[in-house]
C-alpha positions, 0 to 999 in steps of 0.5 A: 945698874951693877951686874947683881941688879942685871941678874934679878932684872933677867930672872924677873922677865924670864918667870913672866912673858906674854907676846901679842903676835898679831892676834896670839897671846902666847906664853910660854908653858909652865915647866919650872922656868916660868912662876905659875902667879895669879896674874899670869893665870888671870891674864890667861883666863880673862883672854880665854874668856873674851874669845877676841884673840887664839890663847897659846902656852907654848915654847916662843924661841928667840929667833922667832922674837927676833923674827916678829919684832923685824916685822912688827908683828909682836908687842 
């Protein structure tokens, strides 16, 4: 891959993240850096509506990714 292909690669994962940390969806909140798309809202409505696990919109900081992937707590 050529630097151009990294840069569209990054900005497509940073518009669009969720994390199972153990039994969270979590997602970033809408605040311009993250694309307010169907899925997204489906993905969130679809979780909400199940009641199976706690919805979150939420800052997530990569220290605490780092911290839950050493621990194998999020996927």
């Amino acid at each position: 891959m050529n630097s151009q292909c990294h840069g569209k690669l990054k900005n497509y994962v940073m518009h669009f993240m969720l994390f199972f940390i153990e039994k969270e969806l979590v997602t970033p909140p809408l605040n311009g850096l993250i694309l307010p798309g169907i899925t997204r809202a489906s993905i969130l409505e679809l979780a909400r509506e199940w009641n199976e696990f706690r919805t979150s919109e939420r800052d997530v900081p990569m220290a605490e990714i780092v911290h839950l992937l050493r621990e194998n707590r999020v996927s």
